[in-house]
FIVEX-666061 format. One record per residue (C-alpha): residue in three letters; x, y, z; residue number from 1. Coordinates in steps of 0.2 Angstrom, whole numbers. Each point is the difference from the previous one (the first is absolute). Last residue first. Layout:
BEGIN
> r, c1, c2, c3, k
> ALA, X, Y, Z, NUM;
...
***
This chain:
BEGIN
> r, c1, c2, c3, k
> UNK, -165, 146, 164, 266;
> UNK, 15, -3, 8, 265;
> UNK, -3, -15, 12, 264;
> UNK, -7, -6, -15, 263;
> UNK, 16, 0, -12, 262;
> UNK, 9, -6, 16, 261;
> UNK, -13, -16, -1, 260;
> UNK, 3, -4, -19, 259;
> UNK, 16, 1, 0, 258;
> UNK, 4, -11, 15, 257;
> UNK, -12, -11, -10, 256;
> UNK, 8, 1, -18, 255;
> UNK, 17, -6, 9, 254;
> UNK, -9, -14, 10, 253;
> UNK, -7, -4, -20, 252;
> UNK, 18, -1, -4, 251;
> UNK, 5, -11, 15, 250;
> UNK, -13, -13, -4, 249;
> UNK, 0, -3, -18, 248;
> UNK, 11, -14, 0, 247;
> UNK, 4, -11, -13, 246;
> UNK, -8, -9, -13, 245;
> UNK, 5, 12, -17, 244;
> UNK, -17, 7, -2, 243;
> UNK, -1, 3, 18, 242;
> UNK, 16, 9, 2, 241;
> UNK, -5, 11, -14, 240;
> UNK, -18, 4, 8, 239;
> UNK, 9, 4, 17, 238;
> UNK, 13, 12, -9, 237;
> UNK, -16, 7, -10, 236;
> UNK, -10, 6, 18, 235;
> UNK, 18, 4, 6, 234;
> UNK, 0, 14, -14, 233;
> UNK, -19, 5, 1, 232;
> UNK, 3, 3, 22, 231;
> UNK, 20, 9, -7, 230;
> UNK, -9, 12, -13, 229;
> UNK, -14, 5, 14, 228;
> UNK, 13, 3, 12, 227;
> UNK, 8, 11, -13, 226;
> UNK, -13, 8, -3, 225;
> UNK, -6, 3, 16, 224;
> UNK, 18, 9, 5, 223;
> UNK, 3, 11, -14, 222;
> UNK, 13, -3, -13, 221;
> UNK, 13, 11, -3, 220;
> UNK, 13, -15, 0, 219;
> UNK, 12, 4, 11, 218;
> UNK, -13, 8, 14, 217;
> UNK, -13, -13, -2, 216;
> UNK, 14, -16, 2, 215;
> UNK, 5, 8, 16, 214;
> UNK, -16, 4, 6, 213;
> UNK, -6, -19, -2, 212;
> UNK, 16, -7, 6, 211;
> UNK, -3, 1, 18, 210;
> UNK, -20, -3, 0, 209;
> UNK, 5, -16, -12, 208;
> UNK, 15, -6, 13, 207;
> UNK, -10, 1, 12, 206;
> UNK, -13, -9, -4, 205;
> UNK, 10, -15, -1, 204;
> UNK, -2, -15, -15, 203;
> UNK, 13, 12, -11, 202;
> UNK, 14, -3, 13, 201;
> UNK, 1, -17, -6, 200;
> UNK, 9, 9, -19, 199;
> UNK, 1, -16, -11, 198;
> UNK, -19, 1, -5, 197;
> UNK, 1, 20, -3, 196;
> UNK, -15, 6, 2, 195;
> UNK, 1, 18, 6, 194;
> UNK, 15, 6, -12, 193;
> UNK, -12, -10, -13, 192;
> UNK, -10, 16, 0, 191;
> UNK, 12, 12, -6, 190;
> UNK, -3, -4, -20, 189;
> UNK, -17, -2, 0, 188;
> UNK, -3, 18, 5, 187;
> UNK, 8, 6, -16, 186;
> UNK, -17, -2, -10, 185;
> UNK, 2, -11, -12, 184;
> UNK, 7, -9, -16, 183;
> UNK, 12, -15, 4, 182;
> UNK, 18, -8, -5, 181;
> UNK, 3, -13, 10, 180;
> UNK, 17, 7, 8, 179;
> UNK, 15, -12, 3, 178;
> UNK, 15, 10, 5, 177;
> UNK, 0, 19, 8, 176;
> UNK, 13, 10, 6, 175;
> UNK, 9, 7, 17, 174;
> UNK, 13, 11, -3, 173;
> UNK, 10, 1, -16, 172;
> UNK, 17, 3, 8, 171;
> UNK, -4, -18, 10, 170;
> UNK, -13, -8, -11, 169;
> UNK, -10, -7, 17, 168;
> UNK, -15, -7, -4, 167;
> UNK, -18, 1, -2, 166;
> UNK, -11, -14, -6, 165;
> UNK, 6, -9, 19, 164;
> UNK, -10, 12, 9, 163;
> UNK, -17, 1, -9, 162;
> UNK, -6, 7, -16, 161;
> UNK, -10, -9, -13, 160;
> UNK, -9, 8, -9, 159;
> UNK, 14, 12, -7, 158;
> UNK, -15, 11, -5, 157;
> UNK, -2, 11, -16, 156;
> UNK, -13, 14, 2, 155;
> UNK, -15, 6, 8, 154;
> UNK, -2, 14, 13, 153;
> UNK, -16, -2, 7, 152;
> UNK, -9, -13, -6, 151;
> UNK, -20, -1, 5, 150;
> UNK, -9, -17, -7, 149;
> UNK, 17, -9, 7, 148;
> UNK, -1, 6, 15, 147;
> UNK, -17, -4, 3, 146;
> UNK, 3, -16, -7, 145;
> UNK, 12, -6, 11, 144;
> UNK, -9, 6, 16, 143;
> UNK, -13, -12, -4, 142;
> UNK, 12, -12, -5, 141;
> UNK, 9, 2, 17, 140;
> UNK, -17, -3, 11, 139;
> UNK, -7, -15, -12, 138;
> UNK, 19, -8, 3, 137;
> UNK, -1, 4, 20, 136;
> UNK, -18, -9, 1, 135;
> UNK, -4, -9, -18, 134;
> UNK, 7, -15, -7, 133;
> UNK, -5, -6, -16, 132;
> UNK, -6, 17, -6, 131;
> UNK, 15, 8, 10, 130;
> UNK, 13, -12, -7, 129;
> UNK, -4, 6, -18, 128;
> UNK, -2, 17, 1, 127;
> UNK, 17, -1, 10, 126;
> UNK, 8, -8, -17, 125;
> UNK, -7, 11, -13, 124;
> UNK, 11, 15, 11, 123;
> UNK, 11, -1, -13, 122;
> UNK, -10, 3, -16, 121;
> UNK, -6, 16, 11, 120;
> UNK, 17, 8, 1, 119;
> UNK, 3, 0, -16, 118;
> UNK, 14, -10, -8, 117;
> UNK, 15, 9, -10, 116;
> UNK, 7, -3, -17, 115;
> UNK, 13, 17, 0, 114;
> UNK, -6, 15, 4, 113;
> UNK, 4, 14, -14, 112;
> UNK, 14, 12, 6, 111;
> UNK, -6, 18, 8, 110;
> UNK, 6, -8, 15, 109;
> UNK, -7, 5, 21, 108;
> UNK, 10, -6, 12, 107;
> UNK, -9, -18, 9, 106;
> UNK, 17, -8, -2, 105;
> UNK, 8, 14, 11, 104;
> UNK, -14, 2, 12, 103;
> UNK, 3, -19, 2, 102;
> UNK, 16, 2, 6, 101;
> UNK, -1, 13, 11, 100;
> UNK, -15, -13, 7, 99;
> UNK, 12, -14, 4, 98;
> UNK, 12, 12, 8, 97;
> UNK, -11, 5, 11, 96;
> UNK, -7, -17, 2, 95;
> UNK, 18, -6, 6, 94;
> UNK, 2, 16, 13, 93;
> UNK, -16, -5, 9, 92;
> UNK, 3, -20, 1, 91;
> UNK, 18, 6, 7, 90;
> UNK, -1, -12, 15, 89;
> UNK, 8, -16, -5, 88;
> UNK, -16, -7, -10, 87;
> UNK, -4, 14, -11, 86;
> UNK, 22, 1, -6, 85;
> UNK, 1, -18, -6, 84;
> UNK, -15, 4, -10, 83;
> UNK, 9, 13, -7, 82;
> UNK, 16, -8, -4, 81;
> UNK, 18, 10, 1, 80;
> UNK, 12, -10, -7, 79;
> UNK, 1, 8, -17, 78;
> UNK, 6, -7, -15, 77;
> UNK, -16, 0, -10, 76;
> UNK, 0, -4, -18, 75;
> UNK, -3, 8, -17, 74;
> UNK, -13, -8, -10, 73;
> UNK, 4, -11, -15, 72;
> UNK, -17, -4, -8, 71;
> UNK, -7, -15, -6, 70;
> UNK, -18, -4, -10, 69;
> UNK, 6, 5, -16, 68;
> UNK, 15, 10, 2, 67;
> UNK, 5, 13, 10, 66;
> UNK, 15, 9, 5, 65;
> UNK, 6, 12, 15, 64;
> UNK, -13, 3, 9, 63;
> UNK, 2, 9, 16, 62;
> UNK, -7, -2, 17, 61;
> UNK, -16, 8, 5, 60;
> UNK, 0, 19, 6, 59;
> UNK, 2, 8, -15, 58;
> UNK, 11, -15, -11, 57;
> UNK, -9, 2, -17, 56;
> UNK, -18, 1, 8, 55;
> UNK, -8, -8, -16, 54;
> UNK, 13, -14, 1, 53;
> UNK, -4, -7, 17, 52;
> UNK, -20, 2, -8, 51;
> UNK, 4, -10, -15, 50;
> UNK, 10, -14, 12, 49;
> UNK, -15, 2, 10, 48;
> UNK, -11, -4, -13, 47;
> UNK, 10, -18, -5, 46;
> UNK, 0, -4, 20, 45;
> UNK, -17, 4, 1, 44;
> UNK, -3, -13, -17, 43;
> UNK, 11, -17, 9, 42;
> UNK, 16, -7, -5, 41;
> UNK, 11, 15, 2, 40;
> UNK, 19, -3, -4, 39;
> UNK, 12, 15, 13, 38;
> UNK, 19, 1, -3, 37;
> UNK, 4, 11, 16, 36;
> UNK, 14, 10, -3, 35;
> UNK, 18, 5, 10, 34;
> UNK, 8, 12, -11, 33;
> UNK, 17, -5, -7, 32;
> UNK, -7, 2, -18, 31;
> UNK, -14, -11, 4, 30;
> UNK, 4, -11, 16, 29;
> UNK, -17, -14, 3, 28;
> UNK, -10, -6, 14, 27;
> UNK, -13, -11, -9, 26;
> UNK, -17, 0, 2, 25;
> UNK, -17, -12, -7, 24;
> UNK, -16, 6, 3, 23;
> UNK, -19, 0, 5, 22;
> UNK, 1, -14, 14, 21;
> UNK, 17, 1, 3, 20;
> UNK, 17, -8, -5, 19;
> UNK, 16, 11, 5, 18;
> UNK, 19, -5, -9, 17;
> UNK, 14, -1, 9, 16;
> UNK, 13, 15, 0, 15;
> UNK, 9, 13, -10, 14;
> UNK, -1, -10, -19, 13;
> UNK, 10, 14, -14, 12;
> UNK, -9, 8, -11, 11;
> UNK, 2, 4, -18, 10;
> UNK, -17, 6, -4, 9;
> UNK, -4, -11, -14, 8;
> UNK, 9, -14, 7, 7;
> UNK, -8, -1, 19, 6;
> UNK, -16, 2, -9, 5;
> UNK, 3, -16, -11, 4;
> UNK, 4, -9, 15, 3;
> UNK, -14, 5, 10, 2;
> UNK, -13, -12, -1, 1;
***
């Protein structure tokens, strides 16, 4: 798979090869720079290669070549880790930095978008779960669509932003990989700092009435929004982690503590 990319571009194997679900990697030197040879196997992978190209290196990591359905990204040398960071007591300064970020990919562009996916095509899944399931699903998909009836502030959406999708480019700063490549309001983006299966200090109230002002400020977002954006996000965690035989428990306890600060503010 990527012998003939290895020749094209002249580079030079860095490391052992990485198998997911949706693509096959390959540490790689190109010119001397440390690269990440990446082979998608599955569509959102394909768009977000479009989309990683679209933002040409502001606030994403760099493109170097593309072909087909590979690119060859620039790579992350950094030690610092974001998720590392949230669960050693600097959980406030890692969304901060999280959210610089994605005001940077949420700049405005007078380029046309690439192939994107709107926001309600996404959410098909929670529709779903909430039909068959009702109570927390029926709350989120109610809240869902009347978000997505009423955009504010649309454009492209990483989609899928979390700790470990931004990463430490040393000079660069802290850049995103592995976007999805959708068409919304810029709400979406923030709310998966709230729901973070690999984060445990998102099953604690706490930690939501702490970051919740934090997250407000650096995005510009007011407070009810973005509580409403994180109960229709945790709804659509739940309904993925359903769909795929695992456990929607701890996103739908996520879509609860939501749910119950966004009354106690009413």
């Amino acid at each position: 798979m990527f012998d003939h990319f290895i020749q094209a571009w002249a580079l030079v194997p860095d490391g052992a090869p990485v198998i997911t679900h949706s693509s096959r990697l390959l540490p790689v030197r190109w010119q001397g720079l440390p690269a990440m040879l990446k082979v998608a196997t599955v569509g959102e992978e394909k768009r977000g290669g479009l989309l990683m190209q679209w933002w040409d290196g502001e606030g994403s990591a760099k493109v170097y070549a593309q072909e087909g359905d590979a690119l060859l990204l620039e790579r992350a040398q950094g030690r610092q880790s974001l998720l590392a960071m949230a669960m050693n007591d600097k959980d406030d300064a890692a969304s901060r930095i999280i959210c610089r970020t994605v005001k940077t990919l949420h700049s405005p562009s007078a380029k046309p978008y690439p192939e994107l996916v709107p926001l309600d095509i996404w959410f098909r899944s929670l529709e779903a779960a909430s039909c068959a399931h009702g109570s927390l699903f029926a709350t989120s998909d109610m809240i869902a669509k009347t978000l997505l009836a009423e955009p504010r502030e649309t454009g492209v959406l990483h989609g899928d932003i979390h700790h470990s999708n931004i990463l430490d480019f040393e000079a660069r700063g802290f850049l995103a990989i592995d976007p999805k490549g959708l068409l919304g309001e810029r709400g979406y983006d923030y709310a998966n700092l709230f729901c973070n299966p690999d984060l445990p200090a998102t099953q604690d109230p706490e930690r939501l009435r702490r970051q919740l002002p934090i997250v407000a400020r650096e995005s510009g977002l007011a407070p009810e929004r973005l509580l409403r954006w994180i109960i229709a996000y945790a709804g659509l965690s739940a309904a993925w982690f359903l769909e795929d035989g695992g456990d929607p428990g701890p996103a739908l306890r996520v879509a609860e503590i939501a749910a119950a600060e966004l009354a106690a503010n009413a």
